[in-house]
C-alpha positions as a printed Julia matrix, in Angstrom:
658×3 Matrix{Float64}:
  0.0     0.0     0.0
  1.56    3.63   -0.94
  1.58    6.54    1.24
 -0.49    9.59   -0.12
  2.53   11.8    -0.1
  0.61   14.88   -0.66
 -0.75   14.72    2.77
  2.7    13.66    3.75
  3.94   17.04    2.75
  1.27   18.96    4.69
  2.79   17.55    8.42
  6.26   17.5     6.66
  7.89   21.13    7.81
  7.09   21.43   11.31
  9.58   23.16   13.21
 11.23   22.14   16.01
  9.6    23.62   19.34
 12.67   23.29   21.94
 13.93   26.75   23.51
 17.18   28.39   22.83
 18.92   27.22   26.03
 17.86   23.5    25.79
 20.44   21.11   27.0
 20.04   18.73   23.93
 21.04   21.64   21.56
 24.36   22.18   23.15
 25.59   18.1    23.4
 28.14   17.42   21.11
 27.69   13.85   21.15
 24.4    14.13   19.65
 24.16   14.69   15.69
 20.14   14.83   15.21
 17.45   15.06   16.95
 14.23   13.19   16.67
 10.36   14.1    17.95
  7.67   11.66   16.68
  4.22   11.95   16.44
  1.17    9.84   15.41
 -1.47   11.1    12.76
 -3.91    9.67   10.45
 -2.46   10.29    6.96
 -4.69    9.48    4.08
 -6.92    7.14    5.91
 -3.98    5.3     7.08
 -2.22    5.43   11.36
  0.93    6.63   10.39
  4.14    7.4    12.19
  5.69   10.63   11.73
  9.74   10.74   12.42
 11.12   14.45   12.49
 15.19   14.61   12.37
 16.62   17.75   13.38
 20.37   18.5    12.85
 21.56   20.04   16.23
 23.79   22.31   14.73
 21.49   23.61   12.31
 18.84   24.25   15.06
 21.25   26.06   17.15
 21.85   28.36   14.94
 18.39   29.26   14.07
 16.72   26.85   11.37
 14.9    24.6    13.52
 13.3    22.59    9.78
 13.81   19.19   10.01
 16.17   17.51    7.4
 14.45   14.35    7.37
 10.93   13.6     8.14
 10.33    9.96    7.99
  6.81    8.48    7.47
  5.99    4.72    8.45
  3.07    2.67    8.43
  1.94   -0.87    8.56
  2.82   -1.72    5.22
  5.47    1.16    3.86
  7.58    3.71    4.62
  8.91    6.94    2.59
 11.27    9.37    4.06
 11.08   13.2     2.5
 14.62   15.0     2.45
 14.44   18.7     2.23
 18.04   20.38    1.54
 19.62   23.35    2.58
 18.43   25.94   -0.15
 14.79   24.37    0.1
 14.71   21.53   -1.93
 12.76   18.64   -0.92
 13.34   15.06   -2.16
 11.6    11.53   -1.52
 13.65    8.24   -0.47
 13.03    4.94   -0.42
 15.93    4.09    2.32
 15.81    3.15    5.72
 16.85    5.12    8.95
 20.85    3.98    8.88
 21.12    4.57    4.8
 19.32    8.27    5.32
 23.14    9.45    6.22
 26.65    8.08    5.07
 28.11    7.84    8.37
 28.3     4.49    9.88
 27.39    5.89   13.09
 24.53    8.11   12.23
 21.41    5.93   14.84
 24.58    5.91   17.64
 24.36    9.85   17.34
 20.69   10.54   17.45
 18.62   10.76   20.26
 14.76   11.88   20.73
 13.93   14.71   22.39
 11.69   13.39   25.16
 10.66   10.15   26.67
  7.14   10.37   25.53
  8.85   10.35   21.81
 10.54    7.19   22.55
  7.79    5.67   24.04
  5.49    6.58   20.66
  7.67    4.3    18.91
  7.41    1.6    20.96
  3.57    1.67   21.22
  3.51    1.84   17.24
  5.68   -0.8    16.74
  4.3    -3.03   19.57
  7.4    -3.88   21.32
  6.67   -4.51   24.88
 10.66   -4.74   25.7
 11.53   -1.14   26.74
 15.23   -2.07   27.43
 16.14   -2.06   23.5
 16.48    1.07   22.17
 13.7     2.43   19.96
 15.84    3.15   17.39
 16.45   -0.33   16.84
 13.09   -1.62   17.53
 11.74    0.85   14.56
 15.23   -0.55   12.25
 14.01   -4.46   12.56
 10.39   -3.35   11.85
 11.39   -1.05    8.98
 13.86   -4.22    7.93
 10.97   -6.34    7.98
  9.39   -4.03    5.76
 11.6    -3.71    3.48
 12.46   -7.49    2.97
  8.58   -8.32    2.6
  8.24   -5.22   -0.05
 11.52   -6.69   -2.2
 10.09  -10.28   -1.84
  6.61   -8.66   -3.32
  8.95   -7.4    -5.91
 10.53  -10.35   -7.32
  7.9   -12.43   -7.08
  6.32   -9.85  -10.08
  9.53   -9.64  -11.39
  9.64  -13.55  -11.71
  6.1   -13.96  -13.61
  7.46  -14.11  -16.6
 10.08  -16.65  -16.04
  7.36  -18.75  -14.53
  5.37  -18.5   -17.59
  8.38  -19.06  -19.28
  8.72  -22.42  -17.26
  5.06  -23.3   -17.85
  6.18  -25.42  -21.11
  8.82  -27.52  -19.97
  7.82  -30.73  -19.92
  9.08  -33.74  -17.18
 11.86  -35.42  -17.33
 11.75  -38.73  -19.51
 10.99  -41.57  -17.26
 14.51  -43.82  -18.63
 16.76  -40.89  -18.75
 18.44  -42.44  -14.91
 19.0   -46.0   -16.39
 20.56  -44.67  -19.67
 22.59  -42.39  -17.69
 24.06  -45.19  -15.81
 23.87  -47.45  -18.86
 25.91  -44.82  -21.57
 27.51  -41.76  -19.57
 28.58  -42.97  -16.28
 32.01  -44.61  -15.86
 31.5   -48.37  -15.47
 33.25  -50.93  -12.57
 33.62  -54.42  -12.21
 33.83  -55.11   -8.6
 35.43  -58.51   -7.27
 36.94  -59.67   -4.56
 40.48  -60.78   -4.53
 41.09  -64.54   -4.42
 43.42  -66.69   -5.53
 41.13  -68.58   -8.6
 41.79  -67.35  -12.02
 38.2   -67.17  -12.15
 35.97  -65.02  -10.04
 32.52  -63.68   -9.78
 32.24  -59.49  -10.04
 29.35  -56.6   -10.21
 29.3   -54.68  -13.07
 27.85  -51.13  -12.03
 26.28  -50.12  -15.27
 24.18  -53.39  -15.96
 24.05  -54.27  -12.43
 23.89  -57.65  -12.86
 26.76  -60.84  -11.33
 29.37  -61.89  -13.97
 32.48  -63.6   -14.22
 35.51  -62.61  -14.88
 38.43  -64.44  -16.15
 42.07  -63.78  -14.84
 41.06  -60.76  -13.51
 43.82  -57.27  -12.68
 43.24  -54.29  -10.59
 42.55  -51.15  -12.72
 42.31  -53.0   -15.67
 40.07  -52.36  -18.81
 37.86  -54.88  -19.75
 34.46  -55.45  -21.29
 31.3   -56.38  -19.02
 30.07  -60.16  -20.31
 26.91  -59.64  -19.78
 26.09  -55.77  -21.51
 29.36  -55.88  -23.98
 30.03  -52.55  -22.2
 33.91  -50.74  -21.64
 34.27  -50.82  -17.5
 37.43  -51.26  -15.5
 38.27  -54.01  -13.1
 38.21  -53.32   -9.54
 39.08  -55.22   -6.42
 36.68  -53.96   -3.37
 39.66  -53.75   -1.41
 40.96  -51.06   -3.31
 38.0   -49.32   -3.39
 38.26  -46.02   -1.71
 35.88  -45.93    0.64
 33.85  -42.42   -0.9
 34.69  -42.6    -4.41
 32.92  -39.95   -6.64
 32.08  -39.64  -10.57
 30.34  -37.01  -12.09
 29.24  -35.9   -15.74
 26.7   -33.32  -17.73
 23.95  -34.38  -19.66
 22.12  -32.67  -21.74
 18.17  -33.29  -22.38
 16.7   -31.78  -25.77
 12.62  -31.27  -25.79
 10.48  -29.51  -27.57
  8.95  -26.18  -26.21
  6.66  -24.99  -29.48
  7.11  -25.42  -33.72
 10.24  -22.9   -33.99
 11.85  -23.66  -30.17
 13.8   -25.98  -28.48
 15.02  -26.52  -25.09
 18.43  -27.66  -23.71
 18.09  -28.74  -19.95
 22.15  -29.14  -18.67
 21.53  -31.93  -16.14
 24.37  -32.82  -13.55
 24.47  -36.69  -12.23
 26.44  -37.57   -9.29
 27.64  -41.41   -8.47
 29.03  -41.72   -5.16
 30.18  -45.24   -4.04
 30.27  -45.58   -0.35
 31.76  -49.1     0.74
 29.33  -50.06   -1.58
 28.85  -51.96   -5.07
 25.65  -49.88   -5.88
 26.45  -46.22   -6.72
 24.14  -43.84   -4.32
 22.86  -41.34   -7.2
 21.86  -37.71   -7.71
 20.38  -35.74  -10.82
 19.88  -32.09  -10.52
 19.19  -29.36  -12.93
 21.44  -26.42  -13.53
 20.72  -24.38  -16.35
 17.94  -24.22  -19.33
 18.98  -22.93  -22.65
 15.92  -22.6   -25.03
 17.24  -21.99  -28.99
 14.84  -20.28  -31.03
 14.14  -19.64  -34.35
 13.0   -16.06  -35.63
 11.46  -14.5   -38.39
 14.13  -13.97  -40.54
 15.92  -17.18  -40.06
 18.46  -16.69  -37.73
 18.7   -18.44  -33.83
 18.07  -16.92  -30.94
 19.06  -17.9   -27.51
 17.69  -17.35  -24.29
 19.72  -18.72  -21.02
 18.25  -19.38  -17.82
 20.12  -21.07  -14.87
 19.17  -22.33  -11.27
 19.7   -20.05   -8.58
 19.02  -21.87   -4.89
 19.42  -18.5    -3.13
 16.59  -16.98   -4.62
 13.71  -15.48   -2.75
 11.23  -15.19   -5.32
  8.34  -17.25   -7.41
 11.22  -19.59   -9.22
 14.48  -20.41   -8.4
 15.22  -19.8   -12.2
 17.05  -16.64  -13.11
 18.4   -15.13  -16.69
 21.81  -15.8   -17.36
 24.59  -18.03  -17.64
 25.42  -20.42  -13.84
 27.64  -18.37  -12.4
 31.37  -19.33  -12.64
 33.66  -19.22   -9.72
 36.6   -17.42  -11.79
 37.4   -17.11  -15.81
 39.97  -19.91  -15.38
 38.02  -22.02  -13.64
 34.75  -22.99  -14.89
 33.31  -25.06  -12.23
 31.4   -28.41  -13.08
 27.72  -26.88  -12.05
 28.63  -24.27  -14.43
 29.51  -26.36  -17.36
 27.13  -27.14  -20.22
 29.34  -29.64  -22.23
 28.12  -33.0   -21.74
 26.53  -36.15  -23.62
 23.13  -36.06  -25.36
 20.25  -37.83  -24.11
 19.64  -39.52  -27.68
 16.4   -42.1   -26.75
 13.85  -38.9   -27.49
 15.87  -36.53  -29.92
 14.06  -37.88  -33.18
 10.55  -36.99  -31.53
 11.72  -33.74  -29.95
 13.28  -32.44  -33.38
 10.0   -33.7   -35.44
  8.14  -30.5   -36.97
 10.45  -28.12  -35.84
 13.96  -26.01  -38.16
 16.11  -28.93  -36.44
 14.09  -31.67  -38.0
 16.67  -33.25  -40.56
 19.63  -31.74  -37.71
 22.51  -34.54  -37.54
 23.35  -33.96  -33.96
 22.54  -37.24  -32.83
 24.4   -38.6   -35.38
 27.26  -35.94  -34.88
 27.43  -37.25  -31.17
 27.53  -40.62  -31.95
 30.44  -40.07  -34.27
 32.16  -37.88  -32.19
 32.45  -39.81  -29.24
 33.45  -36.89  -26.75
 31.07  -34.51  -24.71
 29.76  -31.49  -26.87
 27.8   -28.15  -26.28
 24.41  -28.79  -27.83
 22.9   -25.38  -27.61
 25.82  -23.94  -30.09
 25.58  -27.07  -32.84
 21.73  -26.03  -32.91
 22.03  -22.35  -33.09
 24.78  -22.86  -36.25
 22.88  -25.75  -37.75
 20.33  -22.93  -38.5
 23.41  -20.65  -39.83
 25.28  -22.96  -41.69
 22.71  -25.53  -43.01
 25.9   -27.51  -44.95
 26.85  -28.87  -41.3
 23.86  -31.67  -42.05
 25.64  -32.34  -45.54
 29.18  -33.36  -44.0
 27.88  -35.56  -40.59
 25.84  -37.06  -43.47
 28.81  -37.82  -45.59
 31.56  -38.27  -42.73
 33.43  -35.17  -42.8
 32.49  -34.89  -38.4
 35.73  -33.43  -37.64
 35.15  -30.26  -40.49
 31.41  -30.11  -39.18
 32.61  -29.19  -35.68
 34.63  -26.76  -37.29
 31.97  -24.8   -39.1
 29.78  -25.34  -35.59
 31.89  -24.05  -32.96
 34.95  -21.88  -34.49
 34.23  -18.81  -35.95
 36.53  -18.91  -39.31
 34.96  -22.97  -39.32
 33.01  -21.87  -42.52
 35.19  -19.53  -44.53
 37.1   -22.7   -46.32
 33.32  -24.03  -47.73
 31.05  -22.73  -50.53
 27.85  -23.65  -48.6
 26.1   -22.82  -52.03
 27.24  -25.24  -53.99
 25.45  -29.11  -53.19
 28.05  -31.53  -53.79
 30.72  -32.42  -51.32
 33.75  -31.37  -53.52
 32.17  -28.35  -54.65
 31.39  -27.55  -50.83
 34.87  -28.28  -49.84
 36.48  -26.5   -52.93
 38.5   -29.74  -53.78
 38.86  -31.97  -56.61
 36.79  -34.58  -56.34
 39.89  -37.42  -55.65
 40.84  -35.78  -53.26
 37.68  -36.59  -50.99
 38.76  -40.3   -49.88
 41.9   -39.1   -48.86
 39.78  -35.88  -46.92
 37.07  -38.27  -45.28
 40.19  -41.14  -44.25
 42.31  -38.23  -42.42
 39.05  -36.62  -40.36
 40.71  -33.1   -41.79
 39.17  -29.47  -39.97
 38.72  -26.44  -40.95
 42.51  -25.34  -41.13
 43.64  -28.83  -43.04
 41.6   -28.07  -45.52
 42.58  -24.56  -45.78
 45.99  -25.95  -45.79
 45.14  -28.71  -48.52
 42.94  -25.6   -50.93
 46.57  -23.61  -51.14
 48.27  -26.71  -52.27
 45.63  -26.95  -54.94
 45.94  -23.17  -55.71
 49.38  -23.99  -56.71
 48.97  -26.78  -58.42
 51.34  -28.66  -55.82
 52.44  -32.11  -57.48
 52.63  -34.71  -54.21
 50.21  -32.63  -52.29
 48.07  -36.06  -51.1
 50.82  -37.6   -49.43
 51.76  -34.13  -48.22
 48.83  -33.43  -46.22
 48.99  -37.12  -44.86
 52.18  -36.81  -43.7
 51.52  -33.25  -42.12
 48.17  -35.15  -40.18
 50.06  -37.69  -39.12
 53.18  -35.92  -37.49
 50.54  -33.06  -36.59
 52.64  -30.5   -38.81
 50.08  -27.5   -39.09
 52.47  -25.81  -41.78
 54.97  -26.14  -44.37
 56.64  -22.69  -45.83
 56.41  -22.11  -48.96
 60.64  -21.27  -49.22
 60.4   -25.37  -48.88
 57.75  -26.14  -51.88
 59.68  -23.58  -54.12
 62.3   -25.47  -53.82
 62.06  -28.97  -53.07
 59.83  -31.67  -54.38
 57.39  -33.08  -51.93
 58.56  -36.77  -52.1
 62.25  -35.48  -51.52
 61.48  -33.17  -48.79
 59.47  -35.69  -47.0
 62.39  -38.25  -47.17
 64.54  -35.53  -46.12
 63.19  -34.87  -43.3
 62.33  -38.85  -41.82
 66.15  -38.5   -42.24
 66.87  -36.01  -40.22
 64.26  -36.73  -38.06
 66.44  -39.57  -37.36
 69.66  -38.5   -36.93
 68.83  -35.67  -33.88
 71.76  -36.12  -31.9
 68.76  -36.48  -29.45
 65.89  -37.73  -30.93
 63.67  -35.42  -29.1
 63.23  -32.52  -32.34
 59.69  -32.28  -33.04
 59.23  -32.93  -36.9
 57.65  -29.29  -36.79
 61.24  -27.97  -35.53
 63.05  -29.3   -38.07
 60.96  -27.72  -40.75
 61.64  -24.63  -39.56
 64.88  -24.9   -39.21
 65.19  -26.4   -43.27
 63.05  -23.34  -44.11
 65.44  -20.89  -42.01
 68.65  -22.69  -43.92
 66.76  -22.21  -47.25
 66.2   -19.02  -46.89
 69.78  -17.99  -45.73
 71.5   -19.94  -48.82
 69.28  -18.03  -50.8
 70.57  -14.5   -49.5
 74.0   -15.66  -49.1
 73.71  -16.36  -53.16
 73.82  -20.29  -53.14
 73.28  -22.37  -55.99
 69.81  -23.57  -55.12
 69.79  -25.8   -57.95
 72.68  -27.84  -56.03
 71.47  -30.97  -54.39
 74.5   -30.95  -52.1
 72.92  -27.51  -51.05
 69.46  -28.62  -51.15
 69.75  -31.53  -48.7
 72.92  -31.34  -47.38
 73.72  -34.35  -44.98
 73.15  -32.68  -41.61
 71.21  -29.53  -41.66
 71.28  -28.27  -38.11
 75.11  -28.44  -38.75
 74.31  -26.74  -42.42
 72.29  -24.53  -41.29
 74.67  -22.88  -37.98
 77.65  -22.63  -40.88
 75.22  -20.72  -43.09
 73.91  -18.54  -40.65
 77.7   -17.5   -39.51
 78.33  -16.84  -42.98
 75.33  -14.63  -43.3
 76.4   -13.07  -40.16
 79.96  -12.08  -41.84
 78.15  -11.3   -45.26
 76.08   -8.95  -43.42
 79.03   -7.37  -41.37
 81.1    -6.73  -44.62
 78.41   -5.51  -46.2
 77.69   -3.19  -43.55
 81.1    -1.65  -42.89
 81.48   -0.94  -46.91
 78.18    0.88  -46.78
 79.7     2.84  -43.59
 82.34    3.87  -45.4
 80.76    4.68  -48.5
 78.85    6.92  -46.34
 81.39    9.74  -45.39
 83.61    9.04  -48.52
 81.4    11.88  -50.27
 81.13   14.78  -47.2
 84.72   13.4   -45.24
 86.73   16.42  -46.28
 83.84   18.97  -47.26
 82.06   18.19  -43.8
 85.23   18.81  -41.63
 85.9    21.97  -39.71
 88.04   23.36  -37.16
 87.77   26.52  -35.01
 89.46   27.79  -31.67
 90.9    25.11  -30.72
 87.98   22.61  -31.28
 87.23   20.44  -34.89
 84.77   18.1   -36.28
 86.28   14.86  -37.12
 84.79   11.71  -39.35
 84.73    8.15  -37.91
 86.59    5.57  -40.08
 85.1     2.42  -39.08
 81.71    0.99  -36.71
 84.38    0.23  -34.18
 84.87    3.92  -34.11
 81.5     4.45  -32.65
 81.76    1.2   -30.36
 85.0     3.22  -28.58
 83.46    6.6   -28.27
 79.99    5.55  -26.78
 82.35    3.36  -24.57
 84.7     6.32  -23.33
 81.64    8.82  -23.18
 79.03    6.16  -21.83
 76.28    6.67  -23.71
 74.7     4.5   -26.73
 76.61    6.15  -30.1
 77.62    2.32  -30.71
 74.54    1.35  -31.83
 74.21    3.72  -34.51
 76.62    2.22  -37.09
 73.23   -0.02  -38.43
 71.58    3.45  -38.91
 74.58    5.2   -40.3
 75.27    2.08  -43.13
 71.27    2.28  -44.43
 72.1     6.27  -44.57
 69.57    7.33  -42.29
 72.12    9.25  -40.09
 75.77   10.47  -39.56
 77.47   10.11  -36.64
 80.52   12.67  -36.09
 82.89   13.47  -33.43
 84.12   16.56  -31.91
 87.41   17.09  -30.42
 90.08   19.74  -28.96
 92.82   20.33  -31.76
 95.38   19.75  -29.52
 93.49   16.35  -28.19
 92.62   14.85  -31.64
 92.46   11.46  -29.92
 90.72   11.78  -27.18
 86.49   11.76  -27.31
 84.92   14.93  -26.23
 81.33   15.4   -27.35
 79.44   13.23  -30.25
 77.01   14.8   -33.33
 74.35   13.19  -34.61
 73.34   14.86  -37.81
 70.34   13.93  -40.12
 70.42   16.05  -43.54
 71.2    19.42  -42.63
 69.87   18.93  -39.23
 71.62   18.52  -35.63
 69.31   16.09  -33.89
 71.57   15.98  -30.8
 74.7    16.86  -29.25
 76.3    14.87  -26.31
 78.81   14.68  -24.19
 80.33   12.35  -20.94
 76.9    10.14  -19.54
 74.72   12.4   -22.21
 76.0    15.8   -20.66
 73.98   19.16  -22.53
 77.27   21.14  -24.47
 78.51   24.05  -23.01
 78.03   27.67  -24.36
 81.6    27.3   -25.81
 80.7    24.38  -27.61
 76.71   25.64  -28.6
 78.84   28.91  -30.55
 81.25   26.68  -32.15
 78.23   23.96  -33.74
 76.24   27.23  -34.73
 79.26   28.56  -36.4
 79.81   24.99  -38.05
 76.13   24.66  -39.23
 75.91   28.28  -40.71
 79.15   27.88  -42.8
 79.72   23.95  -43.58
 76.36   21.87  -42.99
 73.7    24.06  -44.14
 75.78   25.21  -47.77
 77.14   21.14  -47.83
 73.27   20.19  -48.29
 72.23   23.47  -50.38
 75.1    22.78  -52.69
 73.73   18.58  -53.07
């Protein structure tokens, strides 16, 4: 029930009526006072609370800030500011202030006050304090008006709810039968033969020769289940998995329910068992084709009409998921061909994809992109599962397919030979990328390429190799090398990036690559450290001619001396290496810079001193980018006047004149 908060105004400003000289307007200790009345406000008894800030009535405004209104059903507070303003709130008494302390430091102005409370709220127990009487009734309030609240809030989740149907009356047995891990318990004996439980047919068998831990099959249900002695049997051992339950909600929307079963074994041979519900996912279908997804999940701590909230389960942390939180689990396959009839997902493979798959998957994304990418029925249909997952749950899965086109080598942009060798291998999304640029290139060998690549799990083979070497060759090759690793322990992978690196460098150091000796030499980690050192001292000759050729055209023109100071040239890199050495800053590593031309590097020195470093010059064009002496010390004024000098008569004419 609301307050009529236009008669809540009317009683709102009354002032406060104690004299000048009262005690209570002189305690420190006390932050507000409070006078309380009872009136009849809009047909409702209603409990006025007035809070007066002491300070404020001492010094003449004796408004309250605060006048709080309760009642049997609600409360409202009215604020009124300093220039006037007035403002309603929803909070209760300790919220109406941001101190901590604010009910400590309030206090009523006369016993009868206090007592008002008491008789409104109809505590009988005088020896609590009103003020926290009034807070648990207000708190009671409050928690009764938010429970009102979310149980409107949750009317349209119930609704929601309304069309989910009960759970199928065999999904238990074919949990335990198909998703739970399977035992063979026995006692250990001395007879070769002896008599176990197997946990998933739950039925007496006999075992032959039997091993702790060991796989076997059940002889009675042909099922996978391991051997297990009850001795060894922990006494609370736990399994747990995810299964997911498709049903039909209307013509154009599914349901996923993400069930969690729990097996516990407690000194026992029969697992105790629990199946609880975590999550709902119901995929949708709208009016222009595409899925929609709406994700509910099962909150226990909610005070409301359902326990079922929107949203994902929580997770405890981005790393780790949490097993209530997961929704990738097996398919509960018994119903799927009735819960798919008449709906978008009619012809979807998924319970075929599952069954070829053989490892947990997230339903709710295979039928949102089997409405996307309708091709992902065509390859479960004809085998390709691996390149269906692709296109299902990787974004790029599809950009390798022309999901116009209707026949499989059309859709996979291959020849049509090529799809025995596709289907055998089980090839994703980035195989067959890999395979369509060997077919761009008309790569001879490119079958037994890819093979090779799948089966030592190879993702790429540089181009610098297929230029170059024929695929047969290069695959010997490397088997080769493979086995002669000093080691044995080089990943295939490795070594094809170290033949590409060695390829590469005999083709900058000017190699015959038409050589086989330099083609496949006999040990090419060996091959490839002597090439790279001779790259090394290619580059380094290469780099001090450049050097050079750089101050052979300014060396003489660019020099100039002047009161006792001159500009000198550097003759080689291990020029620059010395001076940022004696001077300690970083003029060494400039000689890379000065050989592509981008800079010059020049020194200045005392005439009398031609030796000895004094400050360095970087110039760029007819520009001084920086001048530096001893731990990057600014030049003095002496030196400033002698590099203007320099750059009005040598540098700036030097570059006019080019």
């Amino acid at each position: 029930m609301k307050l009529d908060k236009r008669a809540c105004r009317k009683v709102a400003a009354k002032p406060l009526s104690l004299p000048a000289g009262h005690g209570l307007l002189v305690a420190e200790q006390i932050d507000n006072l409070i006078k309380a009345e009872i009136h009849n406000l809009g047909h409702t008894r209603t409990l006025i609370l007035y809070l007066y800030p002491r300070q404020q009535c001492a010094q003449g405004n004796r408004l309250p800030r605060w006048t709080v209104f309760i009642t049997r059903r609600a409360f409202i507070t009215l604020r009124r500011d300093e220039d006037g303003k007035t403002a309603w709130l929803l909070s209760m008494l300790d919220r109406l202030d941001c101190s901590y302390r604010f009910l400590s430091r309030c206090a009523f102005c006369t016993r009868r006050d206090e007592q008002m409370v008491f008789r409104f709220v109809g505590e009988k127990d005088s020896s609590v304090p009103a003020l926290n009487v009034l807070y648990r009734f207000q708190h009671r309030l409050w928690e009764k008006r938010t429970h009102q609240q979310r149980v409107m809030r949750d009317q349209l989740i119930v609704q929601r709810m309304h069309a989910v149907r009960a759970l199928p009356r065999g999904l238990p047995a074919w949990v335990r039968q198909n998703v739970m891990p399977a035992y063979l318990f026995y006692d250990r004996t001395d007879r070769k033969r002896v008599q176990a439980y197997c946990t998933s047919c739950q039925q007496e068998v006999w075992l032959t020769d039997p091993k702790n831990r060991r796989a076997a099959v059940c002889p009675h249900c042909g099922r996978k289940a391991v051997q297990k002695t009850r001795a060894s049997r922990a006494r609370w051992h736990e399994d747990k998995e995810t299964v997911q339950l498709i049903q039909r909600v209307s013509r154009t929307e599914l349901i996923i329910r993400i069930l969690k079963v729990r097996y516990w074994y407690a000194g026992t041979d029969v697992a105790h068992q629990h199946l609880y519900e975590t999550a709902r996912y119901f995929v949708g279908q709208q009016a222009d084709g595409t899925p929609r997804t709406e994700v509910y999940h099962y909150a226990e701590w909610h005070d409301g009409a359902t326990h079922w909230q929107p949203g994902e389960y929580p997770r405890p942390a981005f790393w780790n998921s949490g097993f209530d939180a997961e929704d990738v689990g097996a398919v509960y396959l018994p119903n799927l061909k009735t819960a798919l009839l008449g709906t978008p997902w009619q012809y979807c493979p998924i319970g075929q994809f599952y069954r070829q798959i053989n490892e947990p998957i997230q339903a709710s994304t295979f039928l949102a992109a089997c409405l996307e990418h309708p091709v992902i029925e065509h390859l479960v249909k004809v085998g390709f599962t691996k390149l269906a997952a692709s296109v299902a749950y990787e974004r790029a899965g599809s950009r390798c397919l022309d999901e116009n086109q209707h026949r499989t080598h059309r859709i996979l942009q291959v020849e049509k030979g090529d799809l025995p060798l596709l289907k055998t291998l089980q090839v994703d999304a980035r195989w067959l990328h890999c395979y369509q640029s060997y077919l761009g290139k008309t790569l001879r060998g490119r079958q037994q390429l890819l093979a090779w690549q799948v089966e030592q799990n190879v993702r790429d083979v540089p181009e610098e190799i297929l230029d170059w070497v024929w695929v047969p060759r290069f695959l010997e090759y490397i088997q080769a090398q493979a086995k002669l690793s000093a080691d044995g322990n080089h990943a295939t992978a490795g070594l094809v990036t170290l033949y590409r690196d060695y390829l590469s460098m005999c083709r900058e150091a000017g190699y015959d690559m038409n050589k086989r000796s330099v083609l496949f030499p006999e040990n090419c980690r060996a091959a490839h450290d002597e090439v790279q050192q001779h790259c090394r001292w290619l580059h380094t000759q290469k780099m001090r001619v450049n050097f050079a050729q750089a101050y052979l055209a300014v060396n003489k023109k660019i020099c100039y001396r002047r009161k006792g100071l001159q500009i000198v040239c550097p003759s080689t890199p291990e020029d620059l290496v010395q001076e940022g050495k004696n001077l300690h800053h970083c003029v060494g590593s400039y000689a890379e810079r000065v050989a592509k031309g981008q800079c010059l590097i020049l020194f200045l020195r005392h005439t009398d001193e031609p030796e000895k470093p004094f400050y360095t010059i970087e110039v760029r064009g007819d520009q001084i980018q920086q001048v530096h002496g001893d731990h990057n010390s600014n030049p003095t004024p002496e030196v400033e006047q002698f590099i203007a000098q320099w750059k009005k008569r040598v540098l700036t004419p030097l570059f006019k004149a080019a």
